[in-house]
C-alpha distance (Angstrom), angle and dihedral (degrees) to the residues before:
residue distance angle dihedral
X1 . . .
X2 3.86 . .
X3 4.30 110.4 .
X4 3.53 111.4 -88.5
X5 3.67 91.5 27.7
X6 4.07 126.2 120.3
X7 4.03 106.0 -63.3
X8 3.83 94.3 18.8
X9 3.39 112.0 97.4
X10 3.62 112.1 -160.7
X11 3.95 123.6 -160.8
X12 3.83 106.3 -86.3
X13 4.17 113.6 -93.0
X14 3.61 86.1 -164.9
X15 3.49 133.4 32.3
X16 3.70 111.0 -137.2
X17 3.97 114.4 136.9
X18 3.35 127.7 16.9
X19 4.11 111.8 -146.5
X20 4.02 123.8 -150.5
X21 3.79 139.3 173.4
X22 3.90 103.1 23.2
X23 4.01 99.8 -167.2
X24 3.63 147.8 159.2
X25 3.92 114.0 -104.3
X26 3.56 132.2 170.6
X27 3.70 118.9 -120.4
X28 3.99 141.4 -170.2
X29 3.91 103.1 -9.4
X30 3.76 95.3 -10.8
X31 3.38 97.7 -56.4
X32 3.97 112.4 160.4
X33 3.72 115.1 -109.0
X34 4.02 139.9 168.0
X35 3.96 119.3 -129.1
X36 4.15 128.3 -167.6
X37 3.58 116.9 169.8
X38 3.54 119.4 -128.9
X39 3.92 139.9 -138.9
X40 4.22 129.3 176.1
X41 3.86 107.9 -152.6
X42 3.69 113.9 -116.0
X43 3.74 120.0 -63.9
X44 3.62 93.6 12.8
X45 4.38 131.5 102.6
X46 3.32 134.7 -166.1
X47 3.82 122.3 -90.0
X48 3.41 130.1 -131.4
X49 3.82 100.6 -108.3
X50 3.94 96.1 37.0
X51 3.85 105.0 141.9
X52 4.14 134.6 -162.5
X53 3.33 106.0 -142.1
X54 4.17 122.2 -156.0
X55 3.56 128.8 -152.8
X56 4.06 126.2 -170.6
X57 3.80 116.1 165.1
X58 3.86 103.1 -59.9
X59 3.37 93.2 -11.8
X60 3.89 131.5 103.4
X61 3.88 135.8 -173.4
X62 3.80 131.9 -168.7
X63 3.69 102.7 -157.5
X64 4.15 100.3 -173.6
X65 4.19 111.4 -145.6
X66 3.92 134.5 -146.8
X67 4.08 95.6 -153.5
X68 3.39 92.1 149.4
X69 3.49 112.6 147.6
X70 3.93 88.9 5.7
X71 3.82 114.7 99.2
X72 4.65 93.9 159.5
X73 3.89 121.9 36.8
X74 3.67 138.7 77.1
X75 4.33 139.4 -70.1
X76 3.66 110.1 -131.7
X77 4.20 108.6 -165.2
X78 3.24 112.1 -168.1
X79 4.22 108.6 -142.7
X80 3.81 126.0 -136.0
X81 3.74 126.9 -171.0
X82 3.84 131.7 -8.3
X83 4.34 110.7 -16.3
X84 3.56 126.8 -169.1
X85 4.02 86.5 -19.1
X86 4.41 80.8 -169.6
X87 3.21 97.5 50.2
X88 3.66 98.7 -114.8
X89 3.65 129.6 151.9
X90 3.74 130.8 -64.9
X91 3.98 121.6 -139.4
X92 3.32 123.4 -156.5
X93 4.36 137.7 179.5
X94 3.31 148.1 133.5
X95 3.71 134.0 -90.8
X96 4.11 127.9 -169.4
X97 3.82 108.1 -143.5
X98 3.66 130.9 -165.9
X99 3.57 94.2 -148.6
X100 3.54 131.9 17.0
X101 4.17 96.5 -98.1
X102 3.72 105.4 21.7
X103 3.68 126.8 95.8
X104 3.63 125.4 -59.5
X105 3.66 136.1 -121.4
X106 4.67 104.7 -139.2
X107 3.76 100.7 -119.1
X108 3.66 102.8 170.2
X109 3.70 139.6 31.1
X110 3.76 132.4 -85.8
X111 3.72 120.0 -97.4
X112 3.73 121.8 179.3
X113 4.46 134.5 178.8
């Protein structure tokens, strides 16, 4: 992996949100999901291409958000398949992209359960 990259979580350049509480939740008829709440720092707003990023062992997800507007609350991800089938740790920050797929820019802190 090459720093910056998907599943390398670099220490933020710019301090935009500050993540807390990563935890499992259930969801819609039980179904297994992953919360974090969420705060922008004062005076700033999300961007259009501002990305939570999830790591589990060797695994990584881009999970793409629609905060607009929202700058306090909580990301539900809803899970599919196997996760963390160890029972290692989860990862989870934020990443500021230019455009949707390209590299990100770390925007928030690290939080991991």
């Amino acid at each position: 992996m090459f720093p910056g990259g998907p599943g390398n979580a670099p220490p933020a350049a710019i301090s935009v949100v500050t993540l807390a509480n990563l935890r499992d939740a259930k969801g819609f008829a039980g179904s297994p999901e992953l919360h974090v709440d969420f705060e922008y720092a004062a005076g700033t707003t999300p961007a259009a291409f501002d990305t939570l990023i999830l790591k589990t062992g060797n695994s990584v997800s881009t999970v793409r958000l629609n905060l607009l507007g929202q700058t306090k609350g909580t990301i539900s991800v809803r899970l599919f398949g196997p996760r963390n089938p160890a029972g290692g740790v989860t990862e989870a920050w934020m990443e500021r992209r230019a455009v949707p797929n390209g590299l990100g820019q770390k925007i928030s802190n690290s939080v991991t359960k």
